[in-house]
C-alpha positions as CSV (number, residue, x, y, z in Angstrom):
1,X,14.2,10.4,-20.9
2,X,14.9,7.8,-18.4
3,X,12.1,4.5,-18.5
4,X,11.8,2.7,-14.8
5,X,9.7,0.5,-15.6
6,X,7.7,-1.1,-12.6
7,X,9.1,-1.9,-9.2
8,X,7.7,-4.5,-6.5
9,X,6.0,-3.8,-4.2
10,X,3.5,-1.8,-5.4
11,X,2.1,0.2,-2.7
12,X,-1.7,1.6,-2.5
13,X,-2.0,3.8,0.7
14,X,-5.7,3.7,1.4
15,X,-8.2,5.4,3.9
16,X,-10.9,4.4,5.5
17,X,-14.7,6.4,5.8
18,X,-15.2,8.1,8.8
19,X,-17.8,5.3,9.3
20,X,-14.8,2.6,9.0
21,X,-16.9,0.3,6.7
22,X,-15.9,1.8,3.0
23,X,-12.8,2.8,1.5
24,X,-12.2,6.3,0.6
25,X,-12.0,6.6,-3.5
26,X,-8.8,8.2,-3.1
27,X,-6.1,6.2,-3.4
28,X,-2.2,6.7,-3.3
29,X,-0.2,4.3,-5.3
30,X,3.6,4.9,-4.8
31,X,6.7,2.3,-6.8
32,X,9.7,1.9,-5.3
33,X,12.5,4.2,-6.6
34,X,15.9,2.1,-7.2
35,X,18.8,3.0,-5.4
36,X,20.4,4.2,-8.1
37,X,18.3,6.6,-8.8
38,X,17.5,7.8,-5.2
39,X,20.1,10.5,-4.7
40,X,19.4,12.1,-8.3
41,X,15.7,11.0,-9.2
42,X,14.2,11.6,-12.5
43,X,12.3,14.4,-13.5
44,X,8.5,12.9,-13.9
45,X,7.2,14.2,-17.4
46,X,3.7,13.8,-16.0
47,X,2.5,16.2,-13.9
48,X,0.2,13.9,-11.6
49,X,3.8,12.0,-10.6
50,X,5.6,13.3,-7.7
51,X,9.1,11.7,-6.4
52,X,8.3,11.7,-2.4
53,X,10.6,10.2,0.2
54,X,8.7,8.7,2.7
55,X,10.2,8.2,6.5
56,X,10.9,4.3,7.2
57,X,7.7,2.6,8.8
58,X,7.2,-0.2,10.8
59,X,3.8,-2.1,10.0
60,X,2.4,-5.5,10.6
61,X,1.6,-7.9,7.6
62,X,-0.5,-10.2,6.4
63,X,-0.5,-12.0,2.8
64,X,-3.5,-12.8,1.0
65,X,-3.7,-14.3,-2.6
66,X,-6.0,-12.8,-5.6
67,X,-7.8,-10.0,-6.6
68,X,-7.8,-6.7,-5.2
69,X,-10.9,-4.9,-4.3
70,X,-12.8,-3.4,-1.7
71,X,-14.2,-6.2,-0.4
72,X,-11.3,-8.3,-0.2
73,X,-9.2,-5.3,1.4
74,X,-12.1,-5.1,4.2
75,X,-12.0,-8.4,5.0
76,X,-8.5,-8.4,5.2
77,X,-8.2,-5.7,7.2
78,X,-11.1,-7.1,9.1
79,X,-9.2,-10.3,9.6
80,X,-6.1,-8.9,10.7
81,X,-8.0,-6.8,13.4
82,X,-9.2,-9.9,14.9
83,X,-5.8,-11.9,14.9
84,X,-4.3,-8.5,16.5
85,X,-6.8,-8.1,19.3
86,X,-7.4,-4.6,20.6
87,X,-4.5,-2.3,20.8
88,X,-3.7,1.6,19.8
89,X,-0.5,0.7,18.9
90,X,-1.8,0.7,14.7
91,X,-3.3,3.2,13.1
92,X,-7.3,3.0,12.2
93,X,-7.9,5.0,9.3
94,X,-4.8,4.1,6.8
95,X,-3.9,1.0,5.2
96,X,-1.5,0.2,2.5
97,X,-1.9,-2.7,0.5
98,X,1.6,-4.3,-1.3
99,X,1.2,-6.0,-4.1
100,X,4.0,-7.9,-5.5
101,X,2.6,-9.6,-9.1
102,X,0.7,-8.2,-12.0
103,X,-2.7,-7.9,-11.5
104,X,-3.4,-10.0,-14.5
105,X,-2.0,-13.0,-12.1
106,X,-5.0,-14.9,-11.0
107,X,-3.5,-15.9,-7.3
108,X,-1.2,-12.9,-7.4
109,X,0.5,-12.0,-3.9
110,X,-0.3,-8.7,-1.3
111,X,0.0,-7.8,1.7
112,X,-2.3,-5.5,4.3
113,X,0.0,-3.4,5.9
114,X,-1.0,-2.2,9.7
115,X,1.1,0.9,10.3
116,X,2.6,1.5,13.6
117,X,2.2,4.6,15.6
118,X,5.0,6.9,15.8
């Protein structure tokens, strides 16, 4: 078998509650797939890995520096929000969050990502 090891960033697509103040519990984590593999990708061997291609998108960023969880998502999200203003231009409910170090790295790099309508 082919071994790809782990790509950066890592990508967690996440949801928000209906409510807007929790995040859902499911979460979507997707590595990058090296061009070199992207016209003939390997077979995953595990059946809860799935090789999707996903359509460009245009988001807006922000980096923030350490751990990961909900709260720290919410108030970056929250914090982005008020730098952005009011606008439907960004979708409310999903979120992605891109890390780019292990998560063993106590001021490790991320990113909330604000996706851009269609």
């Amino acid at each position: 078998g082919c071994h790809l090891g782990m790509t950066v960033p890592v990508l967690n697509e996440i949801r928000l509650t209906k409510e807007g103040t929790e995040l859902e519990r499911e979460v979507l984590t997707a590595y990058y797939l090296p061009g070199e593999f992207q016209q003939n990708p390997p077979v995953p061997v595990d059946p809860e890995i799935h090789i999707t291609e996903r359509a460009p998108l245009r988001v807006i960023t922000r980096i923030f520096y350490g751990m990961t969880t909900e709260e720290t998502i919410l108030r970056e999200i929250s914090l982005l929000w008020e730098l952005l203003g009011s606008t439907d231009a960004m979708l409310r409910d999903t979120y992605i969050v891109a890390s780019y170090e292990n998560p063993s790295v106590p001021r490790r790099r991320n990113e909330i990502w604000f996706i851009r309508r269609a």
